[in-house]
N, C-alpha and C positions, 0 to 999 in steps of 0.2 A: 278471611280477608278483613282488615279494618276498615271502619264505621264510624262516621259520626253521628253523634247521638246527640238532640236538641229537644230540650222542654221549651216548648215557646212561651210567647207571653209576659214576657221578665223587660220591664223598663231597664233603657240603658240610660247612663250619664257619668261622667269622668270625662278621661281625654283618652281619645288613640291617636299615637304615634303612627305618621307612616311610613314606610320604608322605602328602600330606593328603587328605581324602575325595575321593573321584569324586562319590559321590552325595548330596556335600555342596555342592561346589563347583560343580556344574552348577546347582544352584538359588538360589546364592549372586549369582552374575555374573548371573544376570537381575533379583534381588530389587536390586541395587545402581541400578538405573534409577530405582524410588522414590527416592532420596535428591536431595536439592534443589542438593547442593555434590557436593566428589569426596570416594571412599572409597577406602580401600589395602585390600586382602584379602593374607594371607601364607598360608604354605604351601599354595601354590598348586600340584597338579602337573601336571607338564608330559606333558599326554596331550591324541589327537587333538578329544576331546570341546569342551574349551576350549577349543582352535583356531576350531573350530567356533561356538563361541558368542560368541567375539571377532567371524568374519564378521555376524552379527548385529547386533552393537552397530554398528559399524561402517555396515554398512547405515541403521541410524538414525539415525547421525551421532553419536553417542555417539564422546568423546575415550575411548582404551583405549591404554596404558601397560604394557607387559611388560618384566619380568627375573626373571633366576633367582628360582622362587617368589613371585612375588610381581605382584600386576595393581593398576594404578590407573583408574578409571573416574571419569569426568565426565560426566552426563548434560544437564549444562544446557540445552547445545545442540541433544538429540534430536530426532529431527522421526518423530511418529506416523502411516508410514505402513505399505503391506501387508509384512508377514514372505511373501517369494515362498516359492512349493514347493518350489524348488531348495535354500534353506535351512532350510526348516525340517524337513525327510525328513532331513538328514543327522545327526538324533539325539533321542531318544525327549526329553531335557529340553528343546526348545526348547520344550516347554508351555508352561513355568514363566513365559513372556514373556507368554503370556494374561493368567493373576492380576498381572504387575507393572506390564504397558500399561493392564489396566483399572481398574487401582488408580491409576494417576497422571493418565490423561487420558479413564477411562470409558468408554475405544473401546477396541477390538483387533482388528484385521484380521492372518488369517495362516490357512495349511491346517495340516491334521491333523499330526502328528509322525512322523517317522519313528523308527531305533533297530532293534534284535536283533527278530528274528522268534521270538519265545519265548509268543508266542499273541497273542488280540487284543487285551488291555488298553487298553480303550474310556477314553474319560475321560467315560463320563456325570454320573460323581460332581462332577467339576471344575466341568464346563457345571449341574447341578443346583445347587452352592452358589452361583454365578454368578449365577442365575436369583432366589433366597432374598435375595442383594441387590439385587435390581433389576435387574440384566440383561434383555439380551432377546440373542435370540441367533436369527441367520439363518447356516443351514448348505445348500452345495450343492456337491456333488461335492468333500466334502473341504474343502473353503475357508468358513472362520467368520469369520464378524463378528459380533462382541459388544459391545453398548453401553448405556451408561444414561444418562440425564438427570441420576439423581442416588446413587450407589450408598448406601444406609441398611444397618447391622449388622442380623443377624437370628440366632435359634437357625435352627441348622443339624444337622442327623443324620445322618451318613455312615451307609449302607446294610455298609460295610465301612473297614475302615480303613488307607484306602488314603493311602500315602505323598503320591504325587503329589496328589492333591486336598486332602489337609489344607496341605501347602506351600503350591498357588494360590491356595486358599481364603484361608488367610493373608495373602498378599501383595496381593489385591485388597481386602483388608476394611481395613489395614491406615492408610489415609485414609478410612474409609466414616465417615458419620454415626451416633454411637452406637457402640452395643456387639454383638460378633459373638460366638455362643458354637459351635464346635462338640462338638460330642457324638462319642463312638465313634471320636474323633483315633487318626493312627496316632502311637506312641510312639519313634520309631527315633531315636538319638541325632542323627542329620544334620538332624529337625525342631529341635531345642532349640539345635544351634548355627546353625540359619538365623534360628529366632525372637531369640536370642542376640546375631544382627547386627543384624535391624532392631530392637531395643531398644534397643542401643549406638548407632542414628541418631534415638533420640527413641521409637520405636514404645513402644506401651502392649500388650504382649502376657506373660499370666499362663498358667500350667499345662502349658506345652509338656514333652512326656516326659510326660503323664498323657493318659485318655481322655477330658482335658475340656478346650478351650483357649480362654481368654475375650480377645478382644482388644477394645480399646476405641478407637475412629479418631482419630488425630491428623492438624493439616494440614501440619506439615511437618516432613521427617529431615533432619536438618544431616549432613556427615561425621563419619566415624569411621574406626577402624583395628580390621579383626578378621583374626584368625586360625583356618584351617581345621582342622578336628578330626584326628586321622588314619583312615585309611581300616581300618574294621575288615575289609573282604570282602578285600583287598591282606594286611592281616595273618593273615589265617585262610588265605588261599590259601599265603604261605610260612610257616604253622605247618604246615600238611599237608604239603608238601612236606620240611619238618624232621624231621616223623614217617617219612618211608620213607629221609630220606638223608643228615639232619644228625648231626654233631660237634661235638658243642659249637659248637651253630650256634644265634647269640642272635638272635631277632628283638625289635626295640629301635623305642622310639618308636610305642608301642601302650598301646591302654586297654584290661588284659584283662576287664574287669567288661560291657565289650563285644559281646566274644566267650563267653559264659558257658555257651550253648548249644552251642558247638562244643566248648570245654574240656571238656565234660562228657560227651560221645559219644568225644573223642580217648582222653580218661581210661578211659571203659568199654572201649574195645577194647585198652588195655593199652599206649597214651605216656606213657612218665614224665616230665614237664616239670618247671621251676623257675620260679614265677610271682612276679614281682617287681612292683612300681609300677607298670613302663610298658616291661615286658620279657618274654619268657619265652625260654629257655634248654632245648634239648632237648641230651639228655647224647648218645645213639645211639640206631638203632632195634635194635627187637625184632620178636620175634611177636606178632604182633597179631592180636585174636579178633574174629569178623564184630560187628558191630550194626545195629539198626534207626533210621533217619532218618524223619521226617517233616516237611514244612516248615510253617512258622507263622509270623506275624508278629510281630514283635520284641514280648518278648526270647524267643521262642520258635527254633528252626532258620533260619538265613537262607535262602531261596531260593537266593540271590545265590553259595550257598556249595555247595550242593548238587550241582551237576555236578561240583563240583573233588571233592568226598568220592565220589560214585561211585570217580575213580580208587583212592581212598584204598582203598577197601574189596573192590577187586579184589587188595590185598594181605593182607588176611584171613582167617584159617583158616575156613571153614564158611561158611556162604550169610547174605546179608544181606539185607534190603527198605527201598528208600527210595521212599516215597509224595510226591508232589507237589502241594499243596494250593492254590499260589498261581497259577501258568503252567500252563497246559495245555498245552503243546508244549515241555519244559526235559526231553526225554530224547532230543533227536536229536543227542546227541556220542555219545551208546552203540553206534553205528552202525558211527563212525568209532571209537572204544574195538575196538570186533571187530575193528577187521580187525589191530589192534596185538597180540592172544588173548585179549581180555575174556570173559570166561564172564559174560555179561548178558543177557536180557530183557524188554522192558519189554512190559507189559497191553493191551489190545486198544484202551483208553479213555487208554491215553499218562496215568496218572494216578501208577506203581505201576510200581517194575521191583526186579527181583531179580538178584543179585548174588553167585558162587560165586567163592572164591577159597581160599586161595593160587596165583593163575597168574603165571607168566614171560611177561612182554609181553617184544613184539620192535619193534622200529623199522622203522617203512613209510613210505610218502606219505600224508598225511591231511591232511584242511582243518576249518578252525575254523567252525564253524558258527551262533555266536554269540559273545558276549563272555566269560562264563564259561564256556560250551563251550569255546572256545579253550583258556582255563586249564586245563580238567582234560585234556587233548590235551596241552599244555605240560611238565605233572607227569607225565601217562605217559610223555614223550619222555624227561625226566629219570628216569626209575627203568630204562628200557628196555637191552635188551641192542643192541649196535648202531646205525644214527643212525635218526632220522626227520625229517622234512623234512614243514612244517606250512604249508598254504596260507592264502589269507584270511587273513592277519595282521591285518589292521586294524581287525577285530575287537578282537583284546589289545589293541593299543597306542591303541584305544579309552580302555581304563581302570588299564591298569600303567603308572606314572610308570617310563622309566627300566628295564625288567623284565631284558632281556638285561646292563646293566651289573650291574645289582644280582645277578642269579646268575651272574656271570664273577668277580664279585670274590670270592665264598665258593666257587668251586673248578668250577664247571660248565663244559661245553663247550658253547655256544651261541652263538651268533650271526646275523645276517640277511644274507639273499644275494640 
């Protein structure tokens, strides 16, 4: 199996480029099946996820067109049948085919999703807005069929505001009869450039980025041409990373208005950065003093960012606490962090772990144990004294466009074997 292999220790400085969302793009290429013609999507990056969701289209007969950055899809020709389990286990976004099969042909056959074991993250919320339009939904061992006669808008009220079911919900309603409101939407900029595309194919959808998004059904989205936002969880992972090792190390092609919640904890422990447009510029590091994390959903702390900052804050003077509010199992890289000399424990309820530092990590054998677990494993192997050698890769290159080129060019020793 391949390995990433890191000599830490190596000052960064140049610029990285970053790429377009992960968690944009995964709901983007399924919501592209609603459209009645072809659509182009750009900055598109090239990670195993899209691979992945290419094999899907594909399956449905969907024409799919790749080059650098960039996919064209054709769904004309689709033919609505079962999403197997083979494919759809290889990544928590094949849901997102649920809302855009039920939205264009009122059926959806396909089992449960797979993705990162970072808890159970049910989609009863998705299946519940489903149901609000008309749905009927037969589940057994895993394998859903969902279908209507005739899908009708309805108010809808998320119980929480969760990403994935404001997307689906979206994407199914999107053709429905009438007007769909939901309530308690979640706000993460990756909804507003998804609602963003199907508006640019004709959709009628108002409020996205608020906790209210009123969409109104149209019958049909002509093509268009959109582009993918860039990936703020990819920019916050080499902003931390800047913070323990950059030189005048720009990270470039970012919305820091984004990230506002992590600027703001970077900043209280003591990173001085230069925030530009669609840049920020870390001069060198310093001393930096512990803080408190709690995760929220947007514009609150990202989950998504949370493991990478554990590493962060094992380089911090005085003890830290970062609580976990969204995943109930996002502290099993602390494990693999120990054996590298993490001074960490997490609480008996995996909710809440604490965090004593300034320690000297050393380079071991360690495996990634999810996708941002992998990262914050990646960032300790880059600060570490000596190499480490990171199993399960394919976890990161899950959702880093590019990751090994893009830290070999600002000065890292990395590579895969």
């Amino acid at each position: 199996m391949p390995k990433i292999k890191i000599e830490g220790g190596h000052k960064l400085s140049g610029t990285i480029t970053i790429s377009g969302a992960k968690n944009s793009v995964v709901a983007l290429i399924p919501a592209a099946i609603l459209c009645d013609e072809t659509v182009t999507i750009s900055n598109v990056p090239d990670i195993t996820d899209v691979d992945d969701l290419e094999k899907i289209l594909i399956h449905l007969n969907a024409k799919i067109e790749r080059e650098t950055g960039k996919v064209v899809i054709n769904s004309s020709d689709i033919i609505n049948k079962e999403i197997t389990e083979d494919l759809s286990k290889k990544l928590r976004a094949s849901y997102y085919f649920m809302g855009a099969l039920l939205g264009k042909f009122n059926k959806v056959d396909m089992y449960f999703p797979g993705g990162c074991a970072i808890g159970a993250r049910p989609i009863n919320l998705h299946l519940k807005g489903f149901e609000l339009l008309g749905a009927k939904i037969t589940e057994e061992d895993n394998h859903f069929i969902i279908e209507a006669d005739k899908l009708k808008g309805n108010n809808i009220y998320l119980d929480f505001p969760s990403v994935g079911a404001t997307i689906n919900i979206m994407l199914a309603a999107v053709k429905a009869k009438g007007k769909t409101i939901i309530d308690n939407a979640a706000q993460e900029p990756e909804i507003v450039n998804i609602a963003t595309f199907l508006n640019n194919m004709g959709a009628k959808i108002k409020g996205a980025g608020t906790s209210t998004i009123t969409i109104t059904g149209v019958k049909y989205l002509h093509s268009c041409f959109h582009e993918v936002i860039p990936d703020r969880i990819e920019a916050g992972t080499y902003l931390i990373i800047g913070s323990l090792l950059g030189h005048n190390l720009k990270i470039d092609n970012m919305i820091p208005n984004h990230l506002e919640a992590l600027i703001a904890k970077l900043t209280e422990a003591g990173v001085d950065m230069e925030i530009g447009l669609d840049n920020i510029v870390i001069k060198e590091p310093k001393e930096y003093t512990a803080t408190d994390i709690k995760t929220l959903v947007y514009p609150g702390f990202p989950t998504d960012l949370q493991q990478v900052m554990v590493t962060f804050l094992t380089q911090c003077n005085g003890k830290s606490s970062v609580e976990e509010t969204i995943y109930e199992n996002r502290f099993q890289n602390i494990k693999e962090l120990r054996k590298m000399g993490a001074k960490a424990k997490v609480r008996k309820d995996n909710r809440k772990a604490s965090i004593k530092g300034k320690v000297d990590l050393v380079g071991t054998d360690v495996s990634a144990t999810d996708l941002r677990g992998g990262a914050s494993l990646l960032v300790a192997a880059l600060i570490a004294s000596g190499v480490t050698n990171i199993d399960n890769i394919s976890y990161i290159l899950r959702g880093y466009d590019k990751i090994v080129e893009k830290l070999t060019n600002v000065g890292a020793k990395i590579e895969i074997i």
